[in-house]
N, C-alpha and C positions, 0 to 999 in steps of 0.2 A: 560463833556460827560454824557449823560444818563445811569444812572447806574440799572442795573435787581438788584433783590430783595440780592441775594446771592452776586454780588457784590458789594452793599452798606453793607453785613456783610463780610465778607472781608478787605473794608475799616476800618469800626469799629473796628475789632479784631486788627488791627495794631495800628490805631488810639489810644485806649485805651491799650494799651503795656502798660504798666510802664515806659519809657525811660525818660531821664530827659528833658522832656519837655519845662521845664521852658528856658532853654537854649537855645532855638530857640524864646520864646516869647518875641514880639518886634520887632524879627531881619529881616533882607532884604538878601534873599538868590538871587542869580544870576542862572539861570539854562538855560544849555543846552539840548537840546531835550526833553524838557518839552512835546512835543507833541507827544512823541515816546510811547511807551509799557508798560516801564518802569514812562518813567518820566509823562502821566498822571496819573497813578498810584499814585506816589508821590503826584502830586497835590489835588488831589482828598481829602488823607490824611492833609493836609495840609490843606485844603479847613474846613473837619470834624472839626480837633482840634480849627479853630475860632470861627466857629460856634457854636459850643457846648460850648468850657473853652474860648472862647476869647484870645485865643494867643498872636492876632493882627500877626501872619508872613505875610511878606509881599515877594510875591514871582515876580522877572521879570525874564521873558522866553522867553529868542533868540528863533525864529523860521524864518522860510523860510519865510511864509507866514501870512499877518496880520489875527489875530485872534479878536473875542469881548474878551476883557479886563472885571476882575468882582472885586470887592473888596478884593478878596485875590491874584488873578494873573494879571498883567501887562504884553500882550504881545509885544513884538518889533521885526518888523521886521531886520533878522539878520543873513547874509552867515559867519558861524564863521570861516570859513575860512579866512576870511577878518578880520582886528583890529576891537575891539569890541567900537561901536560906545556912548554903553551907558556912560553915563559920571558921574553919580551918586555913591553914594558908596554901599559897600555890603559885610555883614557881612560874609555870608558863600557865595564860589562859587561851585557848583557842572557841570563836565561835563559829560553828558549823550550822546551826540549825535554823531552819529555812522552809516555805513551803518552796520546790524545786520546778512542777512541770505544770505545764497548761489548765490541765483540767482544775487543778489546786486556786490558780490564781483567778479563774474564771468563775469558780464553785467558794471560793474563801478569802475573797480579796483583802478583806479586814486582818485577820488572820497573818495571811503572808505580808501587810505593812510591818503587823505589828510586833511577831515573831523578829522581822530583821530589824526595827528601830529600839522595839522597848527592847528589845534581849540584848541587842548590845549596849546601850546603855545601862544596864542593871549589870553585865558580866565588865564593862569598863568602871564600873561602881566599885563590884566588887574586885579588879585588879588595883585598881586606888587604894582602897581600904587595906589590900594584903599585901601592897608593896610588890604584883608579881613583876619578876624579871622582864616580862613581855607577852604583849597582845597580841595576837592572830586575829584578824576579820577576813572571812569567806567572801570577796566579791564575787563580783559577776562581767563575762563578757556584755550582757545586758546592759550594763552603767555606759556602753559607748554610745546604744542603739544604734539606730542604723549607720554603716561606714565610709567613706568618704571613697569607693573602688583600691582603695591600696592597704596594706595590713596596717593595722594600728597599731602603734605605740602607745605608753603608759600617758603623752601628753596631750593625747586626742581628747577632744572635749565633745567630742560626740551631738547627736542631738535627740529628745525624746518628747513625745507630745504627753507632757503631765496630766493635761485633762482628762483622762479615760480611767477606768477602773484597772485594767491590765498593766497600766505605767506604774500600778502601788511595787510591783517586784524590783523594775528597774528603781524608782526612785527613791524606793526603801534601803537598796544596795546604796546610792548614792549619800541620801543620810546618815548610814550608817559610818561611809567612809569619813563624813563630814565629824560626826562625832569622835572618831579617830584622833582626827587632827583638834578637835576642839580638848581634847581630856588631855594630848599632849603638849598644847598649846598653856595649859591651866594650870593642871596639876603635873606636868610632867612623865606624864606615859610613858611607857617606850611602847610604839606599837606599829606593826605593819601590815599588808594586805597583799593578800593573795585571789586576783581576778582570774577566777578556772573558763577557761573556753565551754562548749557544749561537752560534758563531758557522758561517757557511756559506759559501757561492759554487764556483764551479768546480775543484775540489779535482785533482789526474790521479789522487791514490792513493786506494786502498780505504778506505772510511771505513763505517762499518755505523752513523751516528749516523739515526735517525728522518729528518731531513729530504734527507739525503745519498742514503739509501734513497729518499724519493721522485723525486727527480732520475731518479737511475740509472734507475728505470723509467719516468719521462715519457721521458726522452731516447729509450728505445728503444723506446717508443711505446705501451708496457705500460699496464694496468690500477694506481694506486697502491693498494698492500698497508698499511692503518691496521691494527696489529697492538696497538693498545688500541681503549679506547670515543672516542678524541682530545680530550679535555676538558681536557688540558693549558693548562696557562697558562704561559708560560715568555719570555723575553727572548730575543731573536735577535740577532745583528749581524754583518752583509755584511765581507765582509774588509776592501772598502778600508777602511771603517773602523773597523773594530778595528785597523788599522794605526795607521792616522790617528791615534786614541787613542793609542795606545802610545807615536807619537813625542810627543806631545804631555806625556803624563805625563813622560815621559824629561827633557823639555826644562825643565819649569815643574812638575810634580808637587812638592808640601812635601818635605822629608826626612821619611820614618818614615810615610806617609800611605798609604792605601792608597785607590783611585778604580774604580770600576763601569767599562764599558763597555760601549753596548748600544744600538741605533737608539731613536726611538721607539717607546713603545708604541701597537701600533693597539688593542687589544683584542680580540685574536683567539686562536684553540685550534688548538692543533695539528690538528684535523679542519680546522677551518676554512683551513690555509696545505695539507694535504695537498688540499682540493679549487682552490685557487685554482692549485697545480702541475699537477693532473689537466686541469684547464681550459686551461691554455697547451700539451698536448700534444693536446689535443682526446679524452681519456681519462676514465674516472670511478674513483671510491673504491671496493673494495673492505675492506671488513670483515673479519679475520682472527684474531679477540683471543685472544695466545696469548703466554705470556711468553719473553721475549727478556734471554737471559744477559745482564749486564754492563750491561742500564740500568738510569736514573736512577728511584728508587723515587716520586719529587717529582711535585708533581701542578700547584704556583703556586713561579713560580720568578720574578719580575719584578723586574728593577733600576729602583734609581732613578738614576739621572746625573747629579743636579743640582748635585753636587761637582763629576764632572770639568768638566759644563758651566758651572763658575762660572770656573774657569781660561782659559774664552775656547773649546773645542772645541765644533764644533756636527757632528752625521751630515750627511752628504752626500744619503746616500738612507735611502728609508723601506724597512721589511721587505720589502713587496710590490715595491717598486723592485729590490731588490737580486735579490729570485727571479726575477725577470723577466730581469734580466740575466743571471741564472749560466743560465736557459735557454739564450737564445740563444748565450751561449759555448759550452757542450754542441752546444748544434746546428753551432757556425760559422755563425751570423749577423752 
């Protein structure tokens, strides 16, 4: 993808982290949703560290639809709902793909089950079959649902009303985590999990997530539309680094663990980041409370990090840093 000035430093800041690098150099990662939010993000990084230190990773990325293939990514066309057709091996497997925001789980609920149960099953199929070194599974702050008033931890057991068509996201995250531990529990996996908070920044495709939606309208100059009372409490985290996390877990994550991801918390509500976006457009809040298919019922959603953060990860930027920035890339600043 063509990357604006600020997001080719973004790239680098993660890129040049310290992680043990060496540990991926050489190796053949297997990715799902390489072509999502998240995982070009990763590639991007990925793409950096060859080019710059010669890595050589070599990365092959299931997508829908064929893509041009470059010297660091292979794409294959690939419904991972389906047995994964590659047949080669692969050192690391990471699953990304996902349906991700409201309008998706309210418009394709089948879909976003079955995207996170059968895909992982078929990519823990084939990490079995290829002996890979180690699993990646994308959780979700979702798996805690709504939270108990105090930041969660990894051993919060949360609670979610399975009966509704909208619980297939969360409970499809939590299946999937459950097959995690079933393949390691079997066969021996090595595998761990990465639970991303609400994460955001400069997205190209359609995203109907609450803060996504205030973007879209600060960028074009609009009035922001709060379509609750914003009392929200909830965990946010800027891509780079929900990136950043992920390599991180990948690299030094325990086997069978699963680790938060999430900037810190400023203590702030969703009202309160809908006007700090209003502000950078020179716009104001707008009031609208009217319910919206496909979100999250959750009203305190906050992680705690202080797992992944004991592994040596630290956020790069704070919430309001990071909306600041996905501004200005929206504008081309």
């Amino acid at each position: 993808m063509t990357l604006t000035p600020l997001e080719r430093e973004d790239v680098s800041l993660v890129a040049e982290t310290p992680y043990r690098w060496q540990a991926l150099a050489g190796k053949r990662v297997l990715l799902s949703g390489g072509t999502g939010f998240l995982g070009s993000f990763l590639l991007e990084v990925f793409r950096y560290r060859n080019s710059k230190y010669g890595d050589k990773i070599k990365v092959i990325c299931l997508t829908r639809r064929a893509r041009e293939s470059d010297e660091t990514v292979e794409y294959i066309e690939q419904d991972v709902t389906e047995p994964i057709r590659f047949t080669g091996d692969a050192d690391y497997v990471i699953h990304l793909a996902s349906n991700t925001h409201p309008a998706q789980y309210a418009e394709t609920p089948v879909q976003t089950i079955t995207a996170n149960v059968f895909g992982c099953y078929n990519l823990l199929e084939y990490a079995r079959k290829c002996g890979a070194k180690r699993f990646l599974l994308a959780s979700s702050v979702e798996i805690y649902g709504n939270g108990s008033g105090t930041p969660m931890n990894e051993n919060f057991l949360g609670a979610i009303d399975c009966n509704s068509a909208r619980a297939g996201y969360n409970e499809g995250k939590r299946v999937s985590e459950s097959l995690c531990q079933s393949f390691r529990a079997q066969y021996g996996i090595d595998a761990v999990i990465a639970r991303f908070a609400r994460c955001f920044g400069a997205d190209k495709k359609k995203d109907s997530k609450a803060i996504a939606q205030f973007f879209d309208r600060a960028v074009k100059g609009e009035d922001i539309i709060l379509k609750s009372a914003g009392g929200q409490r909830f965990s946010y985290c800027y891509v780079a680094d929900a990136v950043g996390g992920l390599i991180k877990i990948s690299l030094d994550g325990r086997d069978g663990e699963a680790y938060n991801i999430s900037e810190n918390d400023e203590g702030k509500t969703l009202g309160d980041y809908a006007a700090e976006i209003a502000a950078l457009a020179g716009r104001k809040v707008v009031m609208d409370v009217q319910e919206v298919k496909g979100a999250s019922k959750a009203d305190y959603a906050v992680l705690d990090c202080t797992k992944l953060k004991s592994l040596g990860w630290q956020p790069i930027f704070t919430v309001t840093e990071g909306m600041k920035r996905t501004y200005s890339i929206y504008k081309g600043e």
